[in-house]
VOLO-978247 format. One record per residue: y, x, z of N, C-alpha, C in turn; residue in three letters; residue number from 1. Coordinates in steps of 0.02 Angstrom, whole numbers, always signed. Example, Ala and Ser with C-alpha at 12.3 -4.5 7.8 and 13.67 -1.06 7.14 Angstrom:
% VOLO-978247
+--------+--------+--------+--------+--------+--------+--------+--------+--------+------+-----+
:    n.v :    n.u :    n.w :   ca.v :   ca.u :   ca.w :    c.v :    c.u :    c.w : rest :  nr :
+--------+--------+--------+--------+--------+--------+--------+--------+--------+------+-----+
:   -284 :   +660 :   +390 :   -225 :   +615 :   +390 :   -165 :   +660 :   +390 :  ALA :   1 :
:   -112 :   +642 :   +354 :    -53 :   +684 :   +357 :     +2 :   +645 :   +394 :  SER :   2 :
+--------+--------+--------+--------+--------+--------+--------+--------+--------+------+-----+
***
This chain:
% VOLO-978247
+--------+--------+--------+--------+--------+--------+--------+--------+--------+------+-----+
:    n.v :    n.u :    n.w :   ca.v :   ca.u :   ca.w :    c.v :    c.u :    c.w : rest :  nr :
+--------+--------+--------+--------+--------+--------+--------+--------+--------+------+-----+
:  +4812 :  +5790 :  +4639 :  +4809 :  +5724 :  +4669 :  +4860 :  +5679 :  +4635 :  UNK :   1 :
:  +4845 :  +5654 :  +4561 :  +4906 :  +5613 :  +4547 :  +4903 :  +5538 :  +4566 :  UNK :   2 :
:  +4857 :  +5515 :  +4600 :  +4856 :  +5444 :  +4619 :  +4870 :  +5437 :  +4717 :  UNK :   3 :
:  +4877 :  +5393 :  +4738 :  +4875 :  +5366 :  +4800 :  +4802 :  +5337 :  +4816 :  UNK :   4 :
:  +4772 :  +5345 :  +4768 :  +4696 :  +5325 :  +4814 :  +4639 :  +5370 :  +4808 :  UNK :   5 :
:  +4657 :  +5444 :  +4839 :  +4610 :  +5477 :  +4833 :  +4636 :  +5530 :  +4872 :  UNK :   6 :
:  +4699 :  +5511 :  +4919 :  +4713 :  +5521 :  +4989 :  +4664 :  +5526 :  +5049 :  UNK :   7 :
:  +4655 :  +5577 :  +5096 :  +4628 :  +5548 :  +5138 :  +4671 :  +5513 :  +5210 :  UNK :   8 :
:  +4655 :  +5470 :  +5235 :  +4679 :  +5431 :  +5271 :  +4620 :  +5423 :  +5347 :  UNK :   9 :
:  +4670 :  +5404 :  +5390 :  +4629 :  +5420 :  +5465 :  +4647 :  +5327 :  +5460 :  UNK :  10 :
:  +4598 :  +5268 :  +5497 :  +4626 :  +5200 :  +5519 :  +4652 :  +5223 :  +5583 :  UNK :  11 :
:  +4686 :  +5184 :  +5598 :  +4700 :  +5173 :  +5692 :  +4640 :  +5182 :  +5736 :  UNK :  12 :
:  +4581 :  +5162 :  +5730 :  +4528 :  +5166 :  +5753 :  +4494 :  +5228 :  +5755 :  UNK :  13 :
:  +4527 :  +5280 :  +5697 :  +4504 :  +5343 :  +5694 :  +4455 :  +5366 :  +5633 :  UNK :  14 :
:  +4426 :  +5287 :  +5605 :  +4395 :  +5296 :  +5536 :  +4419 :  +5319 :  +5498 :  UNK :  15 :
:  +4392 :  +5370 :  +5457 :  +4403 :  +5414 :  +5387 :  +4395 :  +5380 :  +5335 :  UNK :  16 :
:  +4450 :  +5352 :  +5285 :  +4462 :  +5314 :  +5246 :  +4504 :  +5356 :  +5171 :  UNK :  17 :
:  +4496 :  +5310 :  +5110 :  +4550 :  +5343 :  +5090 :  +4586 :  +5278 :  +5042 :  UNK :  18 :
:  +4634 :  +5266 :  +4993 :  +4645 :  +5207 :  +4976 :  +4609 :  +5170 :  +4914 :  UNK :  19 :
:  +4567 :  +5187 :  +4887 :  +4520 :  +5170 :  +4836 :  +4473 :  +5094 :  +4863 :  UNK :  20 :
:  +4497 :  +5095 :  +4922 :  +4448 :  +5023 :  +4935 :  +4526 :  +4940 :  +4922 :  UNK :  21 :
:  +4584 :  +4983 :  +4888 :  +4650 :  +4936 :  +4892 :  +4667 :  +4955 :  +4789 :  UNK :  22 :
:  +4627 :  +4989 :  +4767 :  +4622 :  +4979 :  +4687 :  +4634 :  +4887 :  +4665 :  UNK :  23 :
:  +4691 :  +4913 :  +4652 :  +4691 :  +4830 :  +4600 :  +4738 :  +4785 :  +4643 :  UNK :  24 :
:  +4749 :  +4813 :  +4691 :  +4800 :  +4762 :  +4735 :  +4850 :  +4796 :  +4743 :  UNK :  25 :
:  +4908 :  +4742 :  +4761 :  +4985 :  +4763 :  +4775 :  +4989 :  +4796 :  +4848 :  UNK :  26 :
:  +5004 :  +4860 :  +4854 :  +5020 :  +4874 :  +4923 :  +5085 :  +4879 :  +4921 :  UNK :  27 :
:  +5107 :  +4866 :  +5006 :  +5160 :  +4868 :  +5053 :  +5152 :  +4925 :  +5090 :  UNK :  28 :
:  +5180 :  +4991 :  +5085 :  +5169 :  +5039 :  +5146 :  +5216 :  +5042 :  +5186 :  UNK :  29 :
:  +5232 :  +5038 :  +5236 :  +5280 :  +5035 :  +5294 :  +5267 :  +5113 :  +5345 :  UNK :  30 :
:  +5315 :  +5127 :  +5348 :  +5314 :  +5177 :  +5420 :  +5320 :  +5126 :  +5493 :  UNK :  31 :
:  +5293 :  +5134 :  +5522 :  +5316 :  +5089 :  +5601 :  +5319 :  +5124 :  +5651 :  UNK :  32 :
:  +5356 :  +5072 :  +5687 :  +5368 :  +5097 :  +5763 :  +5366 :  +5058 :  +5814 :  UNK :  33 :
:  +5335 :  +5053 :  +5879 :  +5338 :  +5011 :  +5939 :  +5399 :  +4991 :  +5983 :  UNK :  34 :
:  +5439 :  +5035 :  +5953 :  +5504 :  +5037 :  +6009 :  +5563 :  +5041 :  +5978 :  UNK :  35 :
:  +5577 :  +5033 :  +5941 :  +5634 :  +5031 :  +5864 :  +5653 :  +4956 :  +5846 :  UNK :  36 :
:  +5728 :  +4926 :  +5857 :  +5765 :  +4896 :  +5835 :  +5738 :  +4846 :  +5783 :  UNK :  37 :
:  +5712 :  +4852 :  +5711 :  +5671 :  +4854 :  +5688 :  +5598 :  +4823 :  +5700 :  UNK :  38 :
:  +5579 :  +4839 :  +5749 :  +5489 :  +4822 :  +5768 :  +5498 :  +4748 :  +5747 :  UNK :  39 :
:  +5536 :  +4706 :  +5780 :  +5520 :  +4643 :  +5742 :  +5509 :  +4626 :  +5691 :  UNK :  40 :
:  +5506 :  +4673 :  +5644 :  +5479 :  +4654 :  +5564 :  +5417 :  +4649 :  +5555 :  UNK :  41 :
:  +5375 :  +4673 :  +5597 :  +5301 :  +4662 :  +5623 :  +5294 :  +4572 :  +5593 :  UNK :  42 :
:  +5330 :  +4554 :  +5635 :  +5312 :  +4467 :  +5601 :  +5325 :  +4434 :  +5546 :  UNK :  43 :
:  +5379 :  +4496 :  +5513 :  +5385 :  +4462 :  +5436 :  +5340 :  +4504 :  +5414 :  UNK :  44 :
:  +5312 :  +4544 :  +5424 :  +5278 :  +4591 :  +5383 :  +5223 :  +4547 :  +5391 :  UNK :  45 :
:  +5178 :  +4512 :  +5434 :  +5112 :  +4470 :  +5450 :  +5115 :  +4425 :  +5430 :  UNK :  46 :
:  +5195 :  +4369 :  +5420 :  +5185 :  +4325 :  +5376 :  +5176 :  +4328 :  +5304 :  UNK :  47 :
:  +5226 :  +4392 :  +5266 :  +5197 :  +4400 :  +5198 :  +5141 :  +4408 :  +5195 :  UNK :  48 :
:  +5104 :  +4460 :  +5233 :  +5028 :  +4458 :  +5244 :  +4976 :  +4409 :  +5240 :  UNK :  49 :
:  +5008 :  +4363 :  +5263 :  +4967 :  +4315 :  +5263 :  +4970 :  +4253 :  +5220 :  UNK :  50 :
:  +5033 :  +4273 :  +5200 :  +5055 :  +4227 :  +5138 :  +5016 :  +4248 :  +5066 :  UNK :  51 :
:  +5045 :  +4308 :  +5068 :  +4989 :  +4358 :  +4989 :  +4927 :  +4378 :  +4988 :  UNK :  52 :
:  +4896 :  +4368 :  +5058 :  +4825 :  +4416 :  +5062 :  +4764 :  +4387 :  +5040 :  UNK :  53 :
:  +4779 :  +4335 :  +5016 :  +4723 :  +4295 :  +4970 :  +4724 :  +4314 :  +4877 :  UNK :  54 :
:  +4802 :  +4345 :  +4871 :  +4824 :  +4333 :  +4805 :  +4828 :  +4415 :  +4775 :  UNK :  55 :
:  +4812 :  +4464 :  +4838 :  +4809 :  +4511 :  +4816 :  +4844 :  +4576 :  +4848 :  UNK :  56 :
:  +4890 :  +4568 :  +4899 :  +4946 :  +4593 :  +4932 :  +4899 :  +4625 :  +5001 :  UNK :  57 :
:  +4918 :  +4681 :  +5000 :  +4900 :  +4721 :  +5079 :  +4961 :  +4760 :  +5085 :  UNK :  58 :
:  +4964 :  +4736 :  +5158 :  +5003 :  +4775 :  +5197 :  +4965 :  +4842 :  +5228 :  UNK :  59 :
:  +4989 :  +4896 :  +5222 :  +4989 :  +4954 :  +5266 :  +5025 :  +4995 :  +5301 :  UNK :  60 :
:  +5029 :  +4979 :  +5377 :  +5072 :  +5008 :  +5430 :  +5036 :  +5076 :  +5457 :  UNK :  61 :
:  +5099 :  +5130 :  +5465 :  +5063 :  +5194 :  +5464 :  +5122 :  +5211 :  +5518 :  UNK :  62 :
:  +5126 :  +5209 :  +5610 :  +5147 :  +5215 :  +5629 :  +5184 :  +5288 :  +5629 :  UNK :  63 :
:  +5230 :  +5302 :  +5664 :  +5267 :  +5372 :  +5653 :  +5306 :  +5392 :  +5720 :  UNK :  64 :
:  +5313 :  +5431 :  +5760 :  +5339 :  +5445 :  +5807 :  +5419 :  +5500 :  +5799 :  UNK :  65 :
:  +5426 :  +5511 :  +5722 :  +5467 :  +5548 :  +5723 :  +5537 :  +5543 :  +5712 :  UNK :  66 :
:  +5568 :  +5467 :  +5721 :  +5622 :  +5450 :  +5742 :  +5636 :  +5423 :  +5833 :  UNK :  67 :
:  +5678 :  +5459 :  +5866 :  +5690 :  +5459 :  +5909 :  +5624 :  +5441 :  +5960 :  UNK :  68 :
:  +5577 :  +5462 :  +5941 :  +5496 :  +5470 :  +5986 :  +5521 :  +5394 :  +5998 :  UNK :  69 :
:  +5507 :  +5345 :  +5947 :  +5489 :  +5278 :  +5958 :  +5427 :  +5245 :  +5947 :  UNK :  70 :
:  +5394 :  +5279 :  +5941 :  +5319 :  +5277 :  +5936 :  +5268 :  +5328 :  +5976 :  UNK :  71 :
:  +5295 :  +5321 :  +6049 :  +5263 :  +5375 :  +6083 :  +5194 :  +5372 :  +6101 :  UNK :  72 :
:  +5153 :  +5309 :  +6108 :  +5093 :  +5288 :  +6121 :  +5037 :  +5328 :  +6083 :  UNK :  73 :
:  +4984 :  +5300 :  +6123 :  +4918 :  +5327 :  +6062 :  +4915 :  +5273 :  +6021 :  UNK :  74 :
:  +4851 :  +5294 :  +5962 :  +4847 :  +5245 :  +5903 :  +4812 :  +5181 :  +5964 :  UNK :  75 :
:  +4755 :  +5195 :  +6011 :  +4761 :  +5121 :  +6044 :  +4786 :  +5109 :  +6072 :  UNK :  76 :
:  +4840 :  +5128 :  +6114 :  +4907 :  +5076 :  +6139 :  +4931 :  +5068 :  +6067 :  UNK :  77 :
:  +4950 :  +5078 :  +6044 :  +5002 :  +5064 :  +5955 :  +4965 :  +5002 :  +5918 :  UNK :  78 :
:  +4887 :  +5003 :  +5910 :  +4856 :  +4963 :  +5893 :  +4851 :  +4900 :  +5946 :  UNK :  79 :
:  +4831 :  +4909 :  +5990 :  +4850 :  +4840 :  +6040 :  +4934 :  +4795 :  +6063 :  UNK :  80 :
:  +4965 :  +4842 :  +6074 :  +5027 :  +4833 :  +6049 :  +5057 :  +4772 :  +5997 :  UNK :  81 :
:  +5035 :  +4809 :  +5940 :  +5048 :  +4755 :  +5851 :  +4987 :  +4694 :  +5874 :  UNK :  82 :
:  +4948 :  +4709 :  +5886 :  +4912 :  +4657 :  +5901 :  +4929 :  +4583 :  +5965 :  UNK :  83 :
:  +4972 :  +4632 :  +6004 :  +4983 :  +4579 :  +6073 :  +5028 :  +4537 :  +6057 :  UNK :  84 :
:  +5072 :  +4599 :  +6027 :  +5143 :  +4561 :  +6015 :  +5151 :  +4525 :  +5960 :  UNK :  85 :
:  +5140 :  +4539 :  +5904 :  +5153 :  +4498 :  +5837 :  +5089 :  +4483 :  +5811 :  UNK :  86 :
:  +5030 :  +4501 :  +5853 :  +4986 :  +4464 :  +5786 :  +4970 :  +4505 :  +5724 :  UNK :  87 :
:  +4980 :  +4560 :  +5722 :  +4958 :  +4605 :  +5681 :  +4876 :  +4605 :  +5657 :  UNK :  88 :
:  +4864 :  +4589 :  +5587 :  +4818 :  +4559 :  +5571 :  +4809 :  +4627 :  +5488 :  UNK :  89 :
:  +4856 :  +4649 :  +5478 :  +4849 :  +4701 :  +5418 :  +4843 :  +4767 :  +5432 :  UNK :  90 :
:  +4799 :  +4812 :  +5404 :  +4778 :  +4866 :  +5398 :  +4828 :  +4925 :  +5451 :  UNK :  91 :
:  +4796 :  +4939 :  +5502 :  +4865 :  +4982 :  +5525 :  +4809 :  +5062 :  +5525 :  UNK :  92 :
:  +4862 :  +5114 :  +5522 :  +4822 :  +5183 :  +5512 :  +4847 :  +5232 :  +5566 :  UNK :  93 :
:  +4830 :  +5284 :  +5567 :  +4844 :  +5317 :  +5654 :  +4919 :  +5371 :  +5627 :  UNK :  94 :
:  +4930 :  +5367 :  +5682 :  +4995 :  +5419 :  +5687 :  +5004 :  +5460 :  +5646 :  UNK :  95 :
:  +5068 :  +5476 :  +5585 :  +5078 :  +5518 :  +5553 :  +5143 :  +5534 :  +5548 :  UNK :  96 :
:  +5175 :  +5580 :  +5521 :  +5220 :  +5615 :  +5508 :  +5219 :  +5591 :  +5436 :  UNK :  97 :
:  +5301 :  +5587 :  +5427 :  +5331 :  +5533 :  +5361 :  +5367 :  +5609 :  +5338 :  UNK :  98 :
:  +5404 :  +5655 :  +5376 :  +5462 :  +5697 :  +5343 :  +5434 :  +5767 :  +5397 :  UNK :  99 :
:  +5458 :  +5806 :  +5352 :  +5457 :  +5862 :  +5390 :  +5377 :  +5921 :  +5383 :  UNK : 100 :
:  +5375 :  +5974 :  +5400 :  +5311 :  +6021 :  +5355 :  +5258 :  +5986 :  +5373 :  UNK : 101 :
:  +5233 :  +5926 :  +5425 :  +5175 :  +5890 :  +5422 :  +5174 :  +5839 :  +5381 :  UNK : 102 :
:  +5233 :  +5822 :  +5344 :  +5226 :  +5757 :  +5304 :  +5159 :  +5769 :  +5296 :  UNK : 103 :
:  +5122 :  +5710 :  +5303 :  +5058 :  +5664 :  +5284 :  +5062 :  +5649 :  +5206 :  UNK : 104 :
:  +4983 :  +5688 :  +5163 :  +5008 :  +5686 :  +5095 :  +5021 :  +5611 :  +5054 :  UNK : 105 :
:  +5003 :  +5555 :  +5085 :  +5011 :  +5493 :  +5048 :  +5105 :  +5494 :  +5074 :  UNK : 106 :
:  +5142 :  +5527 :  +5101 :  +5218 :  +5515 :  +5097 :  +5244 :  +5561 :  +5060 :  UNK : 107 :
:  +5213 :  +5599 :  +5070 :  +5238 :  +5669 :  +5007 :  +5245 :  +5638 :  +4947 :  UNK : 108 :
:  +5190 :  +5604 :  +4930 :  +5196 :  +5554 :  +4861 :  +5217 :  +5510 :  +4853 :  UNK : 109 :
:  +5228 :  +5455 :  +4900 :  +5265 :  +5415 :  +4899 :  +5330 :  +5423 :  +4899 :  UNK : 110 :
:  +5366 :  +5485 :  +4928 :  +5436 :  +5503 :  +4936 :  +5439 :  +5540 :  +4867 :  UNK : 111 :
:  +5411 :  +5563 :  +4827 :  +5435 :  +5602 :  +4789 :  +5434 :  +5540 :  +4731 :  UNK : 112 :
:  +5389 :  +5490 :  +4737 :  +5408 :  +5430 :  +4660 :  +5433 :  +5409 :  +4673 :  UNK : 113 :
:  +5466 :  +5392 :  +4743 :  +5561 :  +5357 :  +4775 :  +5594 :  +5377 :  +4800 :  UNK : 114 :
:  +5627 :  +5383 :  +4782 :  +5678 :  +5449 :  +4804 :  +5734 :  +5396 :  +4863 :  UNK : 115 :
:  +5751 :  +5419 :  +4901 :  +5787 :  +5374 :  +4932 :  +5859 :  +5353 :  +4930 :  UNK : 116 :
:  +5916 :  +5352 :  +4974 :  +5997 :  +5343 :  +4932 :  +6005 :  +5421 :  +4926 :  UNK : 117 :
:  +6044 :  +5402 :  +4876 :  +6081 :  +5480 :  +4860 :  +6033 :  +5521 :  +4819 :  UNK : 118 :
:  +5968 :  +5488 :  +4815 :  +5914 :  +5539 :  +4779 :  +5879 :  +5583 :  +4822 :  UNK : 119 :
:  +5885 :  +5563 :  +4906 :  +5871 :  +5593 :  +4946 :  +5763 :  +5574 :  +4948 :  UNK : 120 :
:  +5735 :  +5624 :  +4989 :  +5672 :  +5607 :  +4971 :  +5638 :  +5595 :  +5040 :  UNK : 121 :
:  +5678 :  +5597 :  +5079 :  +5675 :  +5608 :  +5177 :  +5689 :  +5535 :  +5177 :  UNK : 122 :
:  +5615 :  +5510 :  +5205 :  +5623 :  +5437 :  +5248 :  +5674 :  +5433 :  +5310 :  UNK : 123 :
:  +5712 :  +5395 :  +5295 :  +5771 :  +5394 :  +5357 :  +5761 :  +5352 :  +5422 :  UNK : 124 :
:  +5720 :  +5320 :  +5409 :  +5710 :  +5303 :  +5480 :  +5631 :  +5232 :  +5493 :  UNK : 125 :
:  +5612 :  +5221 :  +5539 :  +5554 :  +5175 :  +5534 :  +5565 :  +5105 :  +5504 :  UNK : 126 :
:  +5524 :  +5073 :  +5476 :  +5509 :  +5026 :  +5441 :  +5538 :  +5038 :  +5350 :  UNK : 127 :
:  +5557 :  +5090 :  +5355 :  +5547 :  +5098 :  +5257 :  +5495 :  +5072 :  +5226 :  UNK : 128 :
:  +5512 :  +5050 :  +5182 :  +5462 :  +5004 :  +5127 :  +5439 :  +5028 :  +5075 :  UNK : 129 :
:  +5385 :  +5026 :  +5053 :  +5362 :  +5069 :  +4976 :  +5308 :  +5015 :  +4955 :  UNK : 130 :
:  +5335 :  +5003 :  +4885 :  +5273 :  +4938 :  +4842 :  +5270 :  +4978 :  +4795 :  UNK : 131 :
:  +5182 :  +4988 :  +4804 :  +5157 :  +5000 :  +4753 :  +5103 :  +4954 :  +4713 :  UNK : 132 :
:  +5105 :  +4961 :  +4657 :  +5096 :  +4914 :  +4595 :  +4991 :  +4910 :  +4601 :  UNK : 133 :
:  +4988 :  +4872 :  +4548 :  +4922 :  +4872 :  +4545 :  +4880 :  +4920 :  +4522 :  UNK : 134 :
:  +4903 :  +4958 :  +4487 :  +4877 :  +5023 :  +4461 :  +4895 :  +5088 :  +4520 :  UNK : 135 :
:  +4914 :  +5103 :  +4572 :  +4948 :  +5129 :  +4614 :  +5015 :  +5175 :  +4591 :  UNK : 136 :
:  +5057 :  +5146 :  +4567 :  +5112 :  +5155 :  +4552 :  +5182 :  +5165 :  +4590 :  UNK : 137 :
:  +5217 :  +5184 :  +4619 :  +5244 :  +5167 :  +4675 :  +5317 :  +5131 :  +4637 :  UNK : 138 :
:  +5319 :  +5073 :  +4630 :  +5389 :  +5056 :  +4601 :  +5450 :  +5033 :  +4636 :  UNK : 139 :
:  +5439 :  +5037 :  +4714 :  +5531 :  +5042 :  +4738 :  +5524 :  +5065 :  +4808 :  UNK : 140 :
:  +5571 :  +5091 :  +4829 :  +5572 :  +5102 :  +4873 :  +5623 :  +5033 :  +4934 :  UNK : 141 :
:  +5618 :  +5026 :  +4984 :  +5657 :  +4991 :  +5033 :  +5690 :  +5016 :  +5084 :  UNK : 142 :
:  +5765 :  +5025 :  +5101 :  +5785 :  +5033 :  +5173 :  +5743 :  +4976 :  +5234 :  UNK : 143 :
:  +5764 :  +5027 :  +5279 :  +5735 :  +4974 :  +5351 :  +5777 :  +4925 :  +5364 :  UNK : 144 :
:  +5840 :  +4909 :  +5334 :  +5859 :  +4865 :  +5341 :  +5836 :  +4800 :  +5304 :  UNK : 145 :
:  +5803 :  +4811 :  +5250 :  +5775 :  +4756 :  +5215 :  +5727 :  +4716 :  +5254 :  UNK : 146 :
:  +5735 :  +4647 :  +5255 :  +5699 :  +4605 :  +5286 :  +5622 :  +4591 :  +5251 :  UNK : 147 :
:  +5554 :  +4600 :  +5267 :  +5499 :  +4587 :  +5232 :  +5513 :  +4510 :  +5192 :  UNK : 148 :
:  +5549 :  +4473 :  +5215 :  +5538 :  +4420 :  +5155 :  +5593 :  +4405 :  +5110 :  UNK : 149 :
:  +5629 :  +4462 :  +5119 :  +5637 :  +4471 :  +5053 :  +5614 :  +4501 :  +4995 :  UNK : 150 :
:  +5550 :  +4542 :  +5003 :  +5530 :  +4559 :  +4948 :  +5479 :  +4513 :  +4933 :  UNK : 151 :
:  +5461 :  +4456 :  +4956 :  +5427 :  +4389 :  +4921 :  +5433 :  +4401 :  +4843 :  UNK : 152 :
:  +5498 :  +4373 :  +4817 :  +5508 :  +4384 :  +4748 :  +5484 :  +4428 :  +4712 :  UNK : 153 :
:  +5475 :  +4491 :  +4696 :  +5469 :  +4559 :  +4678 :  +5365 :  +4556 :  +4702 :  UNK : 154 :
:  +5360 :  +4534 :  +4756 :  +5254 :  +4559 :  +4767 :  +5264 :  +4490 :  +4731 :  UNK : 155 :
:  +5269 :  +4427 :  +4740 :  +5245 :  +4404 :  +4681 :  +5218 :  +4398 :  +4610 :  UNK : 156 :
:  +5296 :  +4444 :  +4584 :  +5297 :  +4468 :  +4524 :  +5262 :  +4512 :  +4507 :  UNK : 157 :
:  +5227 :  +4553 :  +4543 :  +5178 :  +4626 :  +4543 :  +5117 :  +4575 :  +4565 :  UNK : 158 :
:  +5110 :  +4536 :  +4581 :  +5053 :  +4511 :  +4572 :  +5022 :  +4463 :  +4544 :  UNK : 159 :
:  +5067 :  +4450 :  +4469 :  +5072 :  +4407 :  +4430 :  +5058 :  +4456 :  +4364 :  UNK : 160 :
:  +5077 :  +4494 :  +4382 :  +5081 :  +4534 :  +4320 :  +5021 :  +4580 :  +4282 :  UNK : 161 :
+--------+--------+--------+--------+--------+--------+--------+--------+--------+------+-----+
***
């Protein structure tokens, strides 16, 4: 499996998907959470969304329950939820495991082409960021502290390029 789009992937809805229908565009993968410090990035994450999603940019939120069970809901409370509250309008996918022997194989790969601080490969906590390129490339990784608009600069540039 050396690419990210030939993953299989569950939507929120429960559809069997995999990422080959996001060939050629810049993705945003995010881990999320409903109940995490954090969750407000939901609205920067919908405004880049909605800022890039004409130009090429998808967001993908892949909720996670495995920091401090802040994501305890089902995928439809989780999905109505992003929806009530912020307006969640980008691709969201059902409950997975980011770290640990269930890592979900699109994090396995994504953690192993970003390694995190220290060279560590363990997502540290919800809303980590991963942009991957147009070819599915994964070229950086983000702490959760990074604000979604700040990487404006940088998906531009990947989608210019």
């Amino acid at each position: 499996m050396d690419n990210i789009y030939n993953i299989p992937l569950k939507k929120i809805n429960g559809e069997e998907v995999n990422l080959e229908q996001y060939k050629g565009k810049v993705l945003l993968i995010v881990n999320t959470a409903s109940k995490c410090g954090f969750t407000p990035q939901f609205e920067g994450l919908e405004s880049l969304y909605k800022e890039y999603q004409d130009k090429g940019l998808v967001i993908l939120g892949f909720p996670s329950n495995q920091f401090l069970h802040q994501d305890p809901g089902t995928n439809d409370e989780i999905s109505e939820f992003c929806s009530l509250n912020y307006g969640v309008t980008f691709p969201m996918f059902a409950k997975i495991d980011v770290n640990g022997a269930d890592t979900h194989p699109l994090y396995a790969k994504l953690k192993k082409s970003a390694k995190g601080l220290m060279g560590s490969e363990n997502v540290k906590w919800n809303f980590t960021k991963f942009l991957v390129n147009k070819e599915g490339d994964v070229v950086k990784r983000f702490p959760p502290t990074t604000e979604p608009a700040k990487l404006a600069p940088i998906i531009q540039q990947l989608l210019d390029s």
